[in-house]
N, C-alpha and C positions, 0 to 999 in steps of 0.2 A: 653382175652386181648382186650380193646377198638380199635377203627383200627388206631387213632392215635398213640397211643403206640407203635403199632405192624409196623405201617409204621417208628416208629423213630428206631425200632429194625432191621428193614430190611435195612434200610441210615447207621447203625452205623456198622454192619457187613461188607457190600457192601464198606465202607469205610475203615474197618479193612484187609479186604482182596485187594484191592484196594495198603494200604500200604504196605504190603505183598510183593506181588506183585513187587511192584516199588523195594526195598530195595533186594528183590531175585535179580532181575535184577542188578542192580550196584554192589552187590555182586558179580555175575558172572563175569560182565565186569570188574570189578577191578580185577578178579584172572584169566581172560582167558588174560586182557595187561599185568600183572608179568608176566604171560609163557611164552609170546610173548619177553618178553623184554631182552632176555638173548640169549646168543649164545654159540655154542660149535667147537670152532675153536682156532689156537694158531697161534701168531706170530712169527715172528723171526728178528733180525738185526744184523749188526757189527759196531759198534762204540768204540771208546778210547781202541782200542784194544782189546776189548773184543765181547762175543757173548752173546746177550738177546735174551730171548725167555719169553711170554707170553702165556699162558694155561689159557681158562675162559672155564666157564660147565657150563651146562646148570641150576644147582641150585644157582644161581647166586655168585659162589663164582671161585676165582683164584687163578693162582700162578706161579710168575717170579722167573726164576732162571737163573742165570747169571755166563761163565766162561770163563777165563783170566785173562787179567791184573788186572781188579777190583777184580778178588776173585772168588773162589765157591758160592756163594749165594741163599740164597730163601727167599722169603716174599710171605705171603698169606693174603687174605680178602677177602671181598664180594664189589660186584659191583653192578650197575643198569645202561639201558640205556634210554636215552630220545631220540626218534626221531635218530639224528646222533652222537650225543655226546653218550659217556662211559664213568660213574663217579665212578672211586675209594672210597668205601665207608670206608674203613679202610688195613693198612698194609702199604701205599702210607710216611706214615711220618718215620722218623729215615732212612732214605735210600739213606742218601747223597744227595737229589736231582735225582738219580735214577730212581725212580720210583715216578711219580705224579698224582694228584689229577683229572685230565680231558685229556680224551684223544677223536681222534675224527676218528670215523668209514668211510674212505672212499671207495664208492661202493664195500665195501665186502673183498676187495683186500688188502687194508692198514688200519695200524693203527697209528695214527700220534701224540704224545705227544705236546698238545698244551702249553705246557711250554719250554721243550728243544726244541722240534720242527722236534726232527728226527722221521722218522717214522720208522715201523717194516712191515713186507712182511706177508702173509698168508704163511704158512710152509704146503711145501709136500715135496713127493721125491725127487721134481727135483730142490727145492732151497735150499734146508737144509745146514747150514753152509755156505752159498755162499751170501747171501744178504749182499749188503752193504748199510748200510742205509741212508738215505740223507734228508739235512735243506728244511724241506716242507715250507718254507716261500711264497706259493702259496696257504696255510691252512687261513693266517695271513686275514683280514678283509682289503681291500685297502682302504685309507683313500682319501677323495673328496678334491682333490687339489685345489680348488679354496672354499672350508669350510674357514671361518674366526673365529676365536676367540676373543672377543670382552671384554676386562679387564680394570680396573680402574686402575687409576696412583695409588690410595694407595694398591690396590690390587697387583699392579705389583709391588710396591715399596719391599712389605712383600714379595714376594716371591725370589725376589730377595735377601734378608737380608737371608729367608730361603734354600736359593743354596747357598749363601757363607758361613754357618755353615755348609752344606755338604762337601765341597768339602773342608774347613778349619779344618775339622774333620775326614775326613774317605778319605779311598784311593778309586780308582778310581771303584776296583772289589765289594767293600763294598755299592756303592752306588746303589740304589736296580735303576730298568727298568725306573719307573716312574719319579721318581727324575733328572735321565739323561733327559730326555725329556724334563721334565721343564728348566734343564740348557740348552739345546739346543734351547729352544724356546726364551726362556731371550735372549743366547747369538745371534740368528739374528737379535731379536728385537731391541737390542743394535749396532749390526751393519750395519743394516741396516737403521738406522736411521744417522749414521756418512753422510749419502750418499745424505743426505738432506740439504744444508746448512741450511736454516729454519728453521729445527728441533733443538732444543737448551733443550729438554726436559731431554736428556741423558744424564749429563756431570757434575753431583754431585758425590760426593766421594763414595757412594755404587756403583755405575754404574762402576767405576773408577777400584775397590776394586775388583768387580766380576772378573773384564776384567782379572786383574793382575793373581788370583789365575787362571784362563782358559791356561794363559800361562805359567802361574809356575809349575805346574800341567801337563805341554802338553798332554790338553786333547783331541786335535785332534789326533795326534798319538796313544796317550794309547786308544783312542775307538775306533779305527784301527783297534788294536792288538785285542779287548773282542770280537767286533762286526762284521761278513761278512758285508760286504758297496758292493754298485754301487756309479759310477762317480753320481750327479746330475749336473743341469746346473748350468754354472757358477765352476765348477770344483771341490766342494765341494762333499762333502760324503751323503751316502743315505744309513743307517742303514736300513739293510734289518729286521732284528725282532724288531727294535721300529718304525719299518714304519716312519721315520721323518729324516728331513734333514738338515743338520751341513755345514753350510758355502755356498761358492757359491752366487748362485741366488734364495734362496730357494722361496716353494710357500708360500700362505698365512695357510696354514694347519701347516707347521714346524715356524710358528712366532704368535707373539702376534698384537694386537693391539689397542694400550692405549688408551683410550678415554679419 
């Protein structure tokens, strides 16, 4: 073999194994982080009268059983984790809200449903049947109170038009997390603008229209009753799981502002 040849046969080997190589490598690291990414420990809590316990194994699969007031219960699926989150990869849906899609591993001890928000206890002898579980609203992301939102008058105009189909349409428990939010943001934006004489921008029949259905509605009360609140300043409410604030003196984080 010429020694050019013989040199493109020893590059093209050197490079085959080379690949090799590389692709063993990522092979391993991708099946030595799935072993890593699973645990073998179970939860437990008491809420709505009842006792949940959570069982994950170590072949990434689970299972909640639940008993009490809700019922005898079981669901099973398979799981993954990232980092601190645990995502329910099936078995989470038809479960009344029960059982959800992301939950979030804290230091080893808890496990905390970042939708309801209650968490569950690591289960051994000495808490079994005894935890009582509690609103981790200390999981929630806290929002930078002095963050601005920065929206256009036809921008605020539409969603405005789109809160008062919600709230002209569906009762107060129908209206999903987000949705509240934006009515809460409209409604300081709206009232806190009364507080301007100057401001003259708020006082067309949609703006009118919202106000009226807020009251018809008493939606201060009724998101009393759905939502745990703190006082905020100004003596309005501080929805502790929509992190936003209804009334009062809210900050610029719980309002809009129209450009």
């Amino acid at each position: 073999m010429p020694p050019e040849e013989a040199g493109q046969a020893v590059i093209c080997n050197l490079m085959a194994t080379v690949k090799y190589f590389i692709v063993t490598i990522i092979f391993l690291t991708l099946t030595i982080s799935s072993i890593a990414q699973t645990i073998e420990r179970s939860f437990s809590g008491w809420w709505a009268d009842t006792w949940w316990t959570f069982d994950f194994y170590k072949d990434a699969t689970y299972k909640r059983v639940s008993t009490g007031h809700y019922g005898f219960t079981e669901v099973k699926g398979n799981y993954k984790i990232s980092k601190d989150t645990l995502q329910l990869i099936s078995g989470f849906k038809n479960t009344d809200g029960t059982v959800n899609e992301f939950y979030l591993l804290d230091k080893d001890s808890f496990l905390i449903d970042l939708t309801l928000l209650y968490d569950y206890r690591v289960t051994n002898d000495k808490n079994t049947l005894t935890y009582i579980s509690r609103k981790r609203y200390d999981a929630l992301k806290k929002p930078n109170q002095d963050s601005i939102s920065y929206i256009s008058k036809s921008n605020f105009d539409s969603l405005v038009l789109y809160s008062i189909r919600q709230l002209k349409t569906k009762d107060i428990d129908q209206i999903t997390d987000k949705d509240h939010i934006q009515i809460i943001k409209i409604n300081n934006t709206i009232l806190m603008s009364h507080d301007n004489i100057h401001n003259k921008r708020f006082v067309n029949s949609i703006y009118s229209d919202f106000e009226t259905l807020i009251k018809e509605k008493n939606y201060a009360t009724e998101m009393s009753k759905k939502y745990d609140w703190i006082p905020n300043r100004g003596m309005g409410y501080y929805f502790l799981k929509l992190q936003v604030e209804f009334g009062g003196t809210p900050h610029f984080f719980s309002r809009y502002v129209v450009k």
